[in-house]
C-alpha positions in Angstrom: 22.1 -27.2 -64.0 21.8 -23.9 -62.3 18.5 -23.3 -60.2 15.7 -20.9 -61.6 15.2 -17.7 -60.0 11.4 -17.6 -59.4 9.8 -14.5 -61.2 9.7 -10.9 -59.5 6.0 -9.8 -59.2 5.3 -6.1 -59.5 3.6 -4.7 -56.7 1.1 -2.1 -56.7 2.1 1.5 -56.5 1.9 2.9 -52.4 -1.1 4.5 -51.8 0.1 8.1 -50.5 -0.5 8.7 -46.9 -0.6 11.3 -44.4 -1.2 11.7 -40.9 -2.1 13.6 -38.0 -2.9 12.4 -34.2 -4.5 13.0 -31.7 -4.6 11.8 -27.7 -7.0 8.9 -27.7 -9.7 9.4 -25.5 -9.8 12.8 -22.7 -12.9 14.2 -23.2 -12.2 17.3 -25.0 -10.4 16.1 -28.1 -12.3 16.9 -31.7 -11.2 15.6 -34.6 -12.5 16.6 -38.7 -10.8 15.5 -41.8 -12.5 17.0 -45.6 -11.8 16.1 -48.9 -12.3 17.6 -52.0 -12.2 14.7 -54.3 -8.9 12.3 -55.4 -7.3 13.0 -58.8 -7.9 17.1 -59.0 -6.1 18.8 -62.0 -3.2 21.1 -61.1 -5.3 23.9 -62.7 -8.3 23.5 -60.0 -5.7 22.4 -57.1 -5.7 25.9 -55.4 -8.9 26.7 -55.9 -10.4 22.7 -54.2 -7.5 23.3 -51.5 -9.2 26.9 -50.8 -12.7 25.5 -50.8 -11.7 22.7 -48.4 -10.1 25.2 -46.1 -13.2 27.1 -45.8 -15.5 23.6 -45.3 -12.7 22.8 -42.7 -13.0 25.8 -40.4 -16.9 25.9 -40.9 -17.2 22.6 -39.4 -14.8 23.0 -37.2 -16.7 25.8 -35.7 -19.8 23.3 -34.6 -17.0 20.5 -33.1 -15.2 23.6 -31.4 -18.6 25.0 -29.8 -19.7 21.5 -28.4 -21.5 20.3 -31.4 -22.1 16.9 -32.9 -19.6 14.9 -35.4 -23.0 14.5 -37.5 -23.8 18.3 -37.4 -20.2 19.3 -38.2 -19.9 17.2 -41.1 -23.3 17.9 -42.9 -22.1 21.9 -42.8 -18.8 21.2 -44.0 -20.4 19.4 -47.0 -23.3 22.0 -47.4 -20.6 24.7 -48.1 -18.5 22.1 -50.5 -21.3 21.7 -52.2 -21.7 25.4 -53.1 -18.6 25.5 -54.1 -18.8 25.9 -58.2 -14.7 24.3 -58.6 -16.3 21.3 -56.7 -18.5 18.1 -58.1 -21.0 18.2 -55.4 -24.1 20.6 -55.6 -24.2 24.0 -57.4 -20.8 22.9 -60.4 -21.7 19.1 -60.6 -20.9 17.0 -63.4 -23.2 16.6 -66.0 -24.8 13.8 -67.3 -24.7 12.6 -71.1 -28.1 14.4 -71.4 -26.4 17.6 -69.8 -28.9 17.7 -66.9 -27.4 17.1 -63.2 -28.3 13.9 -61.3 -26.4 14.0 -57.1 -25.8 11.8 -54.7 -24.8 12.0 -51.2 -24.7 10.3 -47.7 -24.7 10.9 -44.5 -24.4 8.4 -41.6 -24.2 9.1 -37.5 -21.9 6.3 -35.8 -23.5 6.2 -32.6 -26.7 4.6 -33.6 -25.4 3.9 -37.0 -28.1 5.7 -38.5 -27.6 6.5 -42.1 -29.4 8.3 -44.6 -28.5 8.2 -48.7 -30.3 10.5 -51.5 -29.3 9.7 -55.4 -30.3 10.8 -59.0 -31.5 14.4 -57.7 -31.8 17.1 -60.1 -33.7 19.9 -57.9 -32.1 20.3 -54.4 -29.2 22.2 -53.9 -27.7 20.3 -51.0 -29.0 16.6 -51.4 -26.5 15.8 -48.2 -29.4 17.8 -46.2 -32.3 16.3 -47.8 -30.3 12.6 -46.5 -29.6 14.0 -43.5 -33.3 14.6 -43.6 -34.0 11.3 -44.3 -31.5 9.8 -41.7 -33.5 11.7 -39.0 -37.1 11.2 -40.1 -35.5 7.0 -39.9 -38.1 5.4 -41.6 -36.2 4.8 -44.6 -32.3 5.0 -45.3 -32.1 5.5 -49.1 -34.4 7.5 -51.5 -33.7 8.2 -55.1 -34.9 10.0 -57.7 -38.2 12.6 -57.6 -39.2 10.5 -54.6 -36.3 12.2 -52.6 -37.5 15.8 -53.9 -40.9 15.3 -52.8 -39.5 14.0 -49.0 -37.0 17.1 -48.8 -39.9 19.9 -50.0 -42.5 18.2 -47.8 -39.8 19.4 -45.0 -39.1 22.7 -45.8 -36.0 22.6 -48.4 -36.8 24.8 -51.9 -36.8 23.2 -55.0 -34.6 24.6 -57.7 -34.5 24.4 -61.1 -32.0 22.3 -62.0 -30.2 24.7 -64.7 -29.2 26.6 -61.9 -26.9 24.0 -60.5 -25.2 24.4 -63.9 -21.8 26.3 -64.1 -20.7 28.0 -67.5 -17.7 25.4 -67.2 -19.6 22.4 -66.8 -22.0 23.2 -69.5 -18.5 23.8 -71.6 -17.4 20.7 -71.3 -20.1 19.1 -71.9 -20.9 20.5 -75.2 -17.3 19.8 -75.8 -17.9 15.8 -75.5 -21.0 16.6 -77.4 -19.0 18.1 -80.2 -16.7 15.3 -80.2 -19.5 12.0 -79.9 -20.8 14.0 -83.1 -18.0 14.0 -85.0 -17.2 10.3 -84.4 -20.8 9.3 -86.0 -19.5 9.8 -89.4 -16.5 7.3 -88.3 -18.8 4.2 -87.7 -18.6 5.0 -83.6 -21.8 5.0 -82.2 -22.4 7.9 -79.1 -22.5 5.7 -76.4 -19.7 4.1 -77.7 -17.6 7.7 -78.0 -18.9 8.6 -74.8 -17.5 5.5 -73.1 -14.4 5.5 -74.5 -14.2 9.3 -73.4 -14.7 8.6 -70.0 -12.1 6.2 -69.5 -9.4 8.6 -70.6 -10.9 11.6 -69.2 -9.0 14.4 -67.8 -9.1 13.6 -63.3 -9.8 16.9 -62.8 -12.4 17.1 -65.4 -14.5 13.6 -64.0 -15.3 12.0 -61.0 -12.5 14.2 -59.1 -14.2 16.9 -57.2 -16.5 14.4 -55.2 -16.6 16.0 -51.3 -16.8 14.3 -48.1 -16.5 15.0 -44.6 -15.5 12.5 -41.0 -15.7 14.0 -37.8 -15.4 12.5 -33.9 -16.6 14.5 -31.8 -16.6 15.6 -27.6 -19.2 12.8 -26.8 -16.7 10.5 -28.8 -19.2 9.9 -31.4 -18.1 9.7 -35.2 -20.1 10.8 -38.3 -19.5 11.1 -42.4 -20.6 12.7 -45.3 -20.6 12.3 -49.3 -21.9 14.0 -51.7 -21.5 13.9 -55.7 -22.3 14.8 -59.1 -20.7 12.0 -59.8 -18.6 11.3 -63.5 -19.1 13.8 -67.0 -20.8 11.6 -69.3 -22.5 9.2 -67.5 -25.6 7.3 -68.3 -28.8 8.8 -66.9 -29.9 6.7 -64.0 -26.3 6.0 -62.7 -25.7 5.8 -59.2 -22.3 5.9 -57.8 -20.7 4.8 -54.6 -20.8 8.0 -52.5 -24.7 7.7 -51.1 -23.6 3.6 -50.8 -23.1 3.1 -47.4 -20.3 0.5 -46.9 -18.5 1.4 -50.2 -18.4 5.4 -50.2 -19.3 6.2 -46.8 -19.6 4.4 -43.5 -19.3 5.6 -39.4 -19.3 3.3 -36.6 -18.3 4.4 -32.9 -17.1 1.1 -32.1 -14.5 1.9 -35.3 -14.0 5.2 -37.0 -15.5 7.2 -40.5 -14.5 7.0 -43.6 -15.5 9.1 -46.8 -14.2 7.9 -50.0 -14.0 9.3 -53.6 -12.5 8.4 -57.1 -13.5 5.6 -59.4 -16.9 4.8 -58.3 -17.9 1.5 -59.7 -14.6 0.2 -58.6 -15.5 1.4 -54.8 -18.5 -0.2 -55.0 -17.0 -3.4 -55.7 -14.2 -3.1 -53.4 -15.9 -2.1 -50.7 -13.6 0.5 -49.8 -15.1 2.0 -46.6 -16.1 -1.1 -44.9 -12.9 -2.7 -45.7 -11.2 0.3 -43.4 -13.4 0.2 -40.9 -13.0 -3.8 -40.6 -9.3 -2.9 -40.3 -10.1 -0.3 -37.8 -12.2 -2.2 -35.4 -8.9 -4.4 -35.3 -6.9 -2.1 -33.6 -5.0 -1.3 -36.1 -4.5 3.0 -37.1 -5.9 4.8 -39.3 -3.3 5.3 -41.9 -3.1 1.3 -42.2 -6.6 1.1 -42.6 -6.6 3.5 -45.5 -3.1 1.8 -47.2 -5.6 -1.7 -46.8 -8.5 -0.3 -48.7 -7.0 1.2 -51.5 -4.8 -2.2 -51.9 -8.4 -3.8 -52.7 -9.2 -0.8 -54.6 -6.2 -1.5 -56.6 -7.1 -4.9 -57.0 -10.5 -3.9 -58.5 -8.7 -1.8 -60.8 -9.8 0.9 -59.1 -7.7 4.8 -58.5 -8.9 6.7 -55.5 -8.9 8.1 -52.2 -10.5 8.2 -48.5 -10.1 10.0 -45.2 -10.5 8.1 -42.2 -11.1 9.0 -39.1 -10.7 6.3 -35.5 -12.6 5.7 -32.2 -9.9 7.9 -30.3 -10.0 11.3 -33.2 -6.9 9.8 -35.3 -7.4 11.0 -38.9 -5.7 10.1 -42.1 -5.9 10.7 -45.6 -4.3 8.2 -48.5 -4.5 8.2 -52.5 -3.6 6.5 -55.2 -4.2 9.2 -57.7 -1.7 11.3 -58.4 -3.7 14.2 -56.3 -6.4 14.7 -53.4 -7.8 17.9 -52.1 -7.9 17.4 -48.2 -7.9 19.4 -44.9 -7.6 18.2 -41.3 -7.9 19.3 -38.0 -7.6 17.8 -34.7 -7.6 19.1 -30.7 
């Protein structure tokens, strides 16, 4: 009797990878990576790949002149977030009660000092108010009007949170509206609609957009940044995994940074950032590290993307959506 061939298991699809390095340690080598979110539309490509051009030089500027990792990438993610093609800031993705709620992060490797703002409505760059928080160091996460009240106590204005509103956003979300209403008469309650929506929503219409930043800088120091509007249609009170540190954003001198973006809950659950940085306090480079994460993304069930950055200014970028907006830069 012949012998059985043992089944053929399908492995998951390669996450996409790219590169660049640089000399690991002399004391003039600068390293920043951006991204403008995993799983962009071809319609918004050029447009994120513009706005991530600009963030790039911008922060480039501060690691060029001498500056800080942290200070480079809270201004790279300050101009993402005014960027209206962007899901961060002024453009965000709206809630299913059409208001704005953001999330960001910012942590500082050399101390490991972190700070992480969620469910803001009024400030137009919540990655300041955390770096804010991150500095004052008394707490490392604020949500809510509590993290409105910190920021304006130190100087940021307060909007009105209409004006963080683009004409497309609001589009598309009267668009859902429109639909959830005409799905009432069909037995299918809202949430229900909305739900089912937002698991076969358009990438470059949810979630994709998110912005991040990872810098090393002259002193060798690394830093990162996140910040979010997070998915169209979500639940009011919803907190993603950008502003969690260890899922969405992480920095650590004695490994690297890492920014993440894509399916949130699933990043959250795979740990996505602290899985790379485990695989970069191995040893082991940066484009490895980000191939391991998004395997336990995968694994989750998870689609996304990161940008890592090591101890000696090696950056890499890796997806498994079909697109990621990124720039790099290294010297």
């Amino acid at each position: 009797m012949a012998a059985r061939s043992p089944p053929t298991r399908r492995s998951a699809p390669r996450p996409r990878t790219a590169r660049r390095s640089c000399a690991p340690s002399p004391a003039d080598v600068h390293a920043l990576v951006v991204h403008g979110g995993a799983g962009i539309a071809s319609g918004a490509a050029k447009a994120q790949q513009r706005a991530c051009a600009l963030a790039l030089e911008c922060g480039w500027k501060i690691l060029a002149g001498g500056g800080s990792a942290l200070d480079s990438v809270v201004a790279a993610v300050e101009l993402m977030e005014d960027e209206p093609t962007l899901n961060a800031g002024y453009g965000s993705c709206l809630t299913e009660d059409g208001t704005v709620e953001l999330d960001a992060a910012v942590m500082d490797g050399c101390e490991r000092r972190a700070g992480a703002v969620a469910l803001v409505r009024r400030l137009r760059h919540p990655v300041r108010a955390a770096r804010l928080l991150l500095e004052e160091g008394r707490h490392v996460f604020l949500a809510g009007e509590a993290v409105e009240t910190f920021a304006a106590a130190r100087g940021m204005p307060l909007v009105d949170s209409a004006t963080l509103v683009t004409p497309a956003r609001r589009d598309a979300w009267a668009a859902r509206q429109r639909a959830a209403d005409a799905s009432v008469g069909e037995a299918a309650s809202i949430d229900a609609t909305l739900s089912e929506a937002a698991d076969e929503r358009d990438p470059g219409e949810d979630g994709a957009g998110t912005v991040g930043a990872v810098a090393f800088d002259v002193g060798c120091h690394v830093a990162a940044a996140t910040s979010t509007g997070g998915i169209s249609g979500k639940r009011a009170g919803r907190i993603g995994d950008s502003p969690i540190i260890g899922a969405g954003t992480l920095a650590d001198d004695r490994a690297g940074a890492v920014s993440a973006t894509g399916d949130g809950e699933a990043i959250i659950r795979a740990t996505v950032a602290s899985v790379a940085l485990e695989i970069l306090r191995s040893g082991v480079g940066p484009e490895r590290a980000a191939e391991v994460a998004l395997a336990e993304l995968t694994r989750v069930g998870g689609t996304g993307g990161l940008i890592v950055v090591d101890r000696f200014g090696r950056v890499a970028a890796a997806h498994t959506t079909p697109r990621m907006t990124w720039a790099s830069r290294c010297a």
